[in-house]
C-alpha positions, 0 to 999 in steps of 0.5 A, a space after each residue: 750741885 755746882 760742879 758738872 757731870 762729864 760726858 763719856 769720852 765717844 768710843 775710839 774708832 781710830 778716826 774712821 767711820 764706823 761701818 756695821 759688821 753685818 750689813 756696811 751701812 755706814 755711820 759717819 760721825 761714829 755708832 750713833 745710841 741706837 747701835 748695838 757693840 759686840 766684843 767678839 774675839 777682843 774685837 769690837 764691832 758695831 751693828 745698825 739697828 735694822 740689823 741688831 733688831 733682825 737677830 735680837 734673840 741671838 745677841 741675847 743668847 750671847 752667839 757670837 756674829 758669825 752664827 746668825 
């Protein structure tokens, strides 16, 4: 128990804000825990609460971002 856990490296975003794919609202400091990632065509991308919330049945559906 002596040793300590490592935090996970934040995920690299080329040293640019990351912006929601959906709306643009921006998040300055990187996607903050509350943001949904999405893989779409070996791209990340990010999206606020507000709009993950919006189109939760569809991210659990597994449809890609451009049909919500």
């Amino acid at each position: 128990m002596d040793q300590s856990n490592p935090h996970p490296a934040p995920p690299a975003t080329g040293g640019r804000a990351v912006v929601c794919a959906r709306c643009g609202t921006p998040a300055p400091e990187g996607p903050p825990p509350t943001w949904t990632c999405s893989v779409e065509n070996g791209t990340r991308q990010y999206f606020c609460v507000d709009c993950a919330r919006a189109n939760l049945r569809a991210i659990e559906g597994r449809l890609d971002s451009s049909w919500w």
